[in-house]
C-alpha positions in Angstrom: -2.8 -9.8 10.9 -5.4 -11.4 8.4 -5.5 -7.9 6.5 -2.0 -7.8 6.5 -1.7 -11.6 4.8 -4.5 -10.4 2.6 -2.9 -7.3 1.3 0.2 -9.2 0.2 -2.0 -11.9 -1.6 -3.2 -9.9 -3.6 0.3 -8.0 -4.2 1.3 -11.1 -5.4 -1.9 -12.6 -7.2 -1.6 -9.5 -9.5 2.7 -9.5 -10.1 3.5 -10.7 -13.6 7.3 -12.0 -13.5 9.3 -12.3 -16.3 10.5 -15.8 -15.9 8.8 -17.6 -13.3 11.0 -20.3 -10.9 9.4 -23.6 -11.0 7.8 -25.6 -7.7 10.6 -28.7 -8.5 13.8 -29.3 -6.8 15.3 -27.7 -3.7 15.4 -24.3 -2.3 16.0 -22.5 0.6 14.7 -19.0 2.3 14.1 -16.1 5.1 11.9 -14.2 6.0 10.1 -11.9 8.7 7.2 -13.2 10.9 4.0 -11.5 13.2 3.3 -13.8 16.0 0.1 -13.8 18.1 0.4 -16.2 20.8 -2.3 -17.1 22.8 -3.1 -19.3 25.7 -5.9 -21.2 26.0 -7.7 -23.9 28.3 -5.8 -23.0 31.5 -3.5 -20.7 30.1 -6.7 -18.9 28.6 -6.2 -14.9 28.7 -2.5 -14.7 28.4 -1.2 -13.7 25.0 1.9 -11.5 23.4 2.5 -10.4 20.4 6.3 -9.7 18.3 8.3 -10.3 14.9 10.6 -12.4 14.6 12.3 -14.5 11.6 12.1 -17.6 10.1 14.3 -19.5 7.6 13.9 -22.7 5.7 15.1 -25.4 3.1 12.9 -27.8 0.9 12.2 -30.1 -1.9 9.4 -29.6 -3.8 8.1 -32.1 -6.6 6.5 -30.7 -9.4 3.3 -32.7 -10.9 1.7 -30.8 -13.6 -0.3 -28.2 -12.4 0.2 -29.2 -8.5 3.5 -29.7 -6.7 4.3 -31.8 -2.9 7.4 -31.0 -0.7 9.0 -31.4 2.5 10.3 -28.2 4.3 12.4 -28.0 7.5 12.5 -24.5 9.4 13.8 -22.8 12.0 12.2 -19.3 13.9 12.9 -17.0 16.2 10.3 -14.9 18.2 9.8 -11.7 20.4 6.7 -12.5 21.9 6.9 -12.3 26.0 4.5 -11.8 28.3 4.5 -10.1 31.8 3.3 -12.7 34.7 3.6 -10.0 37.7 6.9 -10.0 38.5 8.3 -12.8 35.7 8.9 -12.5 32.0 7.4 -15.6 29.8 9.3 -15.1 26.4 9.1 -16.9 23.4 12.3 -17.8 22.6 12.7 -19.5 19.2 10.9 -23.1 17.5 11.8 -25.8 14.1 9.9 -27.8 12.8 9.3 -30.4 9.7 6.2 -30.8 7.2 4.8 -30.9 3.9 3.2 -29.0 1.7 1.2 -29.4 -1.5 0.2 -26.7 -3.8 -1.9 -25.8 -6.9 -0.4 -23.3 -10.0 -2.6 -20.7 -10.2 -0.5 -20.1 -13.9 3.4 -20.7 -14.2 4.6 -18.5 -11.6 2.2 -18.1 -8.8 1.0 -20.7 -6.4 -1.4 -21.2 -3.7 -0.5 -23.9 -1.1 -1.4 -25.5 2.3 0.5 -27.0 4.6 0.8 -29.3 7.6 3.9 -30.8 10.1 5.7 -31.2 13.3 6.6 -28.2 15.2 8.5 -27.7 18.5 9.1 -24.2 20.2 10.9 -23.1 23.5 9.6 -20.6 25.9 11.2 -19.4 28.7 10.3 -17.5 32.1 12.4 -16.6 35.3 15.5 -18.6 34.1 13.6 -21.8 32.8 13.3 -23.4 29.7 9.9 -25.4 28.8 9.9 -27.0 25.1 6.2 -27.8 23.9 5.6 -30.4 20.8 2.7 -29.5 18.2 1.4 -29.5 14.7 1.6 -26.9 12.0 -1.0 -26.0 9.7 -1.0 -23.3 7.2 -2.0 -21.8 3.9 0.2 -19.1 1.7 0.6 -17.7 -1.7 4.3 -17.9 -3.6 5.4 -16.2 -6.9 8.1 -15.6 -9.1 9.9 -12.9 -9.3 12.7 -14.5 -11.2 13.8 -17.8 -12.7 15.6 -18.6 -9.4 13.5 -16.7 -6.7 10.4 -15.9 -5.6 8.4 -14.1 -2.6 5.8 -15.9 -0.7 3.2 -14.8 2.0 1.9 -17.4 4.4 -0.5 -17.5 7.3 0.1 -20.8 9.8 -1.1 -21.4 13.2 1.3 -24.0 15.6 -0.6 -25.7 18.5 1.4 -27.3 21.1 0.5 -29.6 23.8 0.5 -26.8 26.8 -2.6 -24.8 25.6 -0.4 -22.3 23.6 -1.3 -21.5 20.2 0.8 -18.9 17.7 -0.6 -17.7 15.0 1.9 -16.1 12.8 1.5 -14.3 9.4 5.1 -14.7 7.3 6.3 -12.6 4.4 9.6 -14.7 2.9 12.1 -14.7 0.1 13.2 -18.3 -1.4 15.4 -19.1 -3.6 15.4 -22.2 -5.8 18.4 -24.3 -7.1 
């Protein structure tokens, strides 16, 4: 998954848009994910992997060379997991953070971020929602004045021992 996150870095590190969309005001996006969840502590050894899709919506302030925002979003996951005889799936998560980046020149951006995030899972008919925090890092740039393509690798680490770490390839678009 790293290499994967890599790869489209450096994709992006090296495109030269035309006219680049600025980190200021409000956008929104989608995009596709790679999950790897994991258990750990008691849940240690059990894991799935599957895609899934994320969208979002934000405000982003610009401040010279660095920007801050808010972004809310919204995922859906494949990831299930056989427990001998019942299926634990993944079903689908939101959650609310900010992020802050730093313009690498006037379209590109690296960025971290951190937030809320809150994900249901489900296995032989119930439903179990699990709070945690969301930490990430990714890369956005420009492809035009209005949209740009971003690549982002964030781990989510909720309360039950479950971890995801998911590796995101996205479109936004900027008003």
């Amino acid at each position: 998954m790293k290499s994967i996150f890599l790869a489209a870095s450096a994709a992006l590190v090296v495109a030269s848009p035309v006219a680049a969309r600025e980190f200021n005001g409000p956008y929104v996006g989608a995009g596709a994910t790679l999950d790897n969840v994991q258990g750990s502590g008691p849940a240690e050894g059990l894991g799935a992997n599957g895609v899934g899709g994320t969208v979002f919506a934000g405000y982003d302030i610009a401040m010279g060379k660095t920007f801050a925002g808010l972004e809310a979003n919204a995922d859906i996951y494949s990831a299930d997991v056989d427990l001998g005889g019942a299926t634990a799936k993944a079903d689908w998560g939101w959650g609310i953070g900010g992020r802050v980046g730093y313009k690498l020149n006037e379209g590109t951006a690296l960025y971290g971020r951190l937030g809320y995030a809150r994900a249901r899972a489900s296995a032989g008919g119930f439903h179990e929602w699990a709070d945690g925090v969301r930490y990430g890092a990714g890369i956005e740039t420009s492809l035009s004045s209005k949209v740009s393509l971003r690549a982002e690798l964030s781990q989510f680490n909720y309360e039950q021992d479950v971890i995801n770490n998911q590796v995101s390839l996205s479109l936004a678009y900027g008003f």
